[in-house]
N, C-alpha and C positions, 0 to 999 in steps of 0.2 A: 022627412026631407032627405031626399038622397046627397050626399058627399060632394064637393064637386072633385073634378078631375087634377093631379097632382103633375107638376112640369119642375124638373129640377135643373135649375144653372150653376154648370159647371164653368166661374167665369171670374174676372179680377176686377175691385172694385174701380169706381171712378169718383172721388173725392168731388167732383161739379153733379152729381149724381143725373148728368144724363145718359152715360154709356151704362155698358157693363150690368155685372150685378141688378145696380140701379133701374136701368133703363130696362131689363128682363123682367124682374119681380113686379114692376109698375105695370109690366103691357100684360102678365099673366093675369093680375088681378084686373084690367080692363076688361078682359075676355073671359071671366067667371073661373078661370082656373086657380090651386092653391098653388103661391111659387114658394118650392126650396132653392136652400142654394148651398155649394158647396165654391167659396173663395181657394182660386189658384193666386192669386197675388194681392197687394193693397197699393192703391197709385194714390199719389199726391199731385192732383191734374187742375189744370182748368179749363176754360176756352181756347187757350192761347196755347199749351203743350204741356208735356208731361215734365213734372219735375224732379220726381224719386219715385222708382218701382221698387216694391219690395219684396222679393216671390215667398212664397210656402212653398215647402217641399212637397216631394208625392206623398213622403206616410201623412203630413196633414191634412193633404187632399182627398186620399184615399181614406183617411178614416172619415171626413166629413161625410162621402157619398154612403158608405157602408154606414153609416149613424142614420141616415136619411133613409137609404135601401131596405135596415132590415124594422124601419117603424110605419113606416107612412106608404102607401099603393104608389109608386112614381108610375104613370101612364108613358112619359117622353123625358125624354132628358136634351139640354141644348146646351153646346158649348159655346166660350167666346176665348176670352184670352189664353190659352194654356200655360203659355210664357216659359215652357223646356220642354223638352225630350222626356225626360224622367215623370214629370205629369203628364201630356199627350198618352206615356205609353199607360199610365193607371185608366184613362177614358177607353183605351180597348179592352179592360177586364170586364167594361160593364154587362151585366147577364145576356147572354143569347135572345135574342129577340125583342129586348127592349127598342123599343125606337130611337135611333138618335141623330138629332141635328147640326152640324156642324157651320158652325159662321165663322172660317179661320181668319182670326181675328190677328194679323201681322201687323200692320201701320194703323198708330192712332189717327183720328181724322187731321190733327195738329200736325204728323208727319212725323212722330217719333216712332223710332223701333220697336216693336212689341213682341217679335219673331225673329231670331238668330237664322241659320241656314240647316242648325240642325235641328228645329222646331218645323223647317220647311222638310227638312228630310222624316221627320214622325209623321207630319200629315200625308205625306206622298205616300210612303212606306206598309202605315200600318193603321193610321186614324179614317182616313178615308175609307177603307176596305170594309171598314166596321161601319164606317157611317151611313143610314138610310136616307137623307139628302145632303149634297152642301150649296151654300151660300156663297159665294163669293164675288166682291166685285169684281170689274176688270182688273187691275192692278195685281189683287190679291191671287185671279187665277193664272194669269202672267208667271207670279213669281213659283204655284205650285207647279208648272205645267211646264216650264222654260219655252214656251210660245213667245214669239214675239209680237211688239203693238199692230203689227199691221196685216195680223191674221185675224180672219174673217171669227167671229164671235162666236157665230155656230161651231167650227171647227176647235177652238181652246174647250168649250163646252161639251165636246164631245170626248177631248182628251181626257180632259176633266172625269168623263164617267166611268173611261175605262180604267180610272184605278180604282172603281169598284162601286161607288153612288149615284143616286140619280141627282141631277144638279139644276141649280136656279142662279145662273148669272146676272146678277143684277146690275142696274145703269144703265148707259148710254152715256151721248157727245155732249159734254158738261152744258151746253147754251143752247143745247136742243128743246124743243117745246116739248118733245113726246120720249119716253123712255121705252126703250126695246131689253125687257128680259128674256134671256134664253133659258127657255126649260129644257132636258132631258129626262126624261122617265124614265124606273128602272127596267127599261127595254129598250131604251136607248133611241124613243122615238124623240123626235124634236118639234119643240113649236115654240114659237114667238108672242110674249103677251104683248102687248102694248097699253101706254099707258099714262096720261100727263104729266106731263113734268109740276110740280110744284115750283115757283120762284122765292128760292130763301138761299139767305146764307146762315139761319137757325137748322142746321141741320143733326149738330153733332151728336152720333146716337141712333141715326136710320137706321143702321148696317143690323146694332143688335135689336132692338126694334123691330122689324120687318122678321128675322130669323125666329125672335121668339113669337111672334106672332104665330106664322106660320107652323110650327113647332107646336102650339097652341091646335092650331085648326088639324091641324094632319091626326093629333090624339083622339081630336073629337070625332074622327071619320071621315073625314075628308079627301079626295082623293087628290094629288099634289097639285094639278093645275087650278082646281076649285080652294086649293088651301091658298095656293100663293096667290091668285086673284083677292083672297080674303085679307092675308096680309096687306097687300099693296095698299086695299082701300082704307085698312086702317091706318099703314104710316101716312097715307094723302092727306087722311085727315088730321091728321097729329102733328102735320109740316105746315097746312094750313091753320090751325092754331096757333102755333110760333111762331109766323112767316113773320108777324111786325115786332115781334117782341125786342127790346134790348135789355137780355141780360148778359154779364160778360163783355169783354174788350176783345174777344177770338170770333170764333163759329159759334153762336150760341148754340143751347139745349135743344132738341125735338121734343114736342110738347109728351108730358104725362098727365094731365092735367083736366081731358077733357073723358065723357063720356061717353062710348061707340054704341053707334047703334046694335043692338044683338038682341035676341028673343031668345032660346033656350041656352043659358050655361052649361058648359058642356060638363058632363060628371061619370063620377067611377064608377065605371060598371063591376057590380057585385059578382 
């Protein structure tokens, strides 16, 4: 039986175990891949907002991924919360031509801060440059890009790339039926998926969700518009699973819960 493929998160835990950590290792193992993980912080969360962060430094960081790097094949690595400068800057030593996915993870969905300005100044600077796609929603690429709200999505998207990744801007108009993501490739061509909206306020968790997905399919050979069409279909379904659930007094969880349709697990090639 061959191996399967190895996805490593570089990411902070979430105590409701739908983000983070959590929500990465659940969606690798939906998609047949093994997840590691290397913890930059530990939150004390719930639905409702974040109560106590607690960071790890970089050498803890840094030795977690080097502990993981030098035992196990990592095909991809995905980031989520970095939560400093001095970690952000450990995610650019990773080997030359590793793949890696960046979901800059600045605002919880509750609205807390997750990202100082010079967490924004790592990604702008040096994490991007290194990165092979990023993730971001509106918001998120607002505050990397200093675009403002009422520039056209293609064009944040495009800013987005020229600090060195190809990028998948995720969302759309909160009460819209249909979500419009912006892809850039890395040639900085542009197109538009489209894509239904889901009706939930179970949502908490899409962001890493969707990023490790796609993260997931890109290892397996996928080429980015066929990954992230692959993502989307699974967090669709994962949102429709949720969509009546009540758990929590906030945004509840995005489902881990269920099983995706998939036919060959994707694995390490020898």
């Amino acid at each position: 039986m061959s191996s399967p493929l190895v996805a490593l998160t570089v990411a902070g835990t979430d105590s409701g175990g739908a983000a983070g950590v959590a929500a990465d290792l659940t969606t690798f193992a939906a998609l047949g891949a093994h997840g590691a993980c290397a913890v930059t912080a530990v939150t004390a969360q719930d639905t409702v907002g974040v109560r106590r962060v607690v960071p790890l430094s970089a050498d803890d960081v840094r030795a977690q991924i080097d502990a993981v790097l030098e035992d196990v094949p990592v095909a991809v690595v995905k980031t989520g919360m970095l939560g400093s400068a001095e970690v952000a800057a450990v995610v650019t030593d990773l080997p030359p031509g590793l793949p890696l996915v960046v979901d800059p993870v600045l605002v919880a969905t509750s609205g807390a801060e997750l990202g100082d300005a010079s967490v924004v100044a790592a990604y702008r600077d040096h994490v991007l440059a290194r990165a092979t796609v990023v993730t971001p929603n509106f918001d998120e690429a607002l505050r990397l890009t200093g675009a403002g709200p009422a520039d056209p999505r293609e064009d944040v998207a495009l800013a987005l790339h020229a600090l060195g990744p190809a990028v998948v801007l995720t969302g759309g108009d909160a009460e819209a039926p249909t979500c419009h993501d912006v892809v850039v490739d890395g040639r900085g061509r542009v197109q538009t998926l489209e894509h239904a909206a889901v009706p939930t306020t179970n949502d908490h968790g899409t962001g890493c969700t969707f990023s490790a997905a796609l993260a997931v399919h890109l290892a397996s050979g996928a080429d980015l518009i066929d990954a992230a069409t692959a993502a989307h279909t699974f967090v669709a379904a994962a949102l429709r699973t949720s969509a009546d659930w009540r758990l929590g007094r906030g945004r509840g969880p995005v489902a881990h819960t269920f099983t995706p349709a998939r036919h060959n697990p994707p694995t390490q090639e020898k």
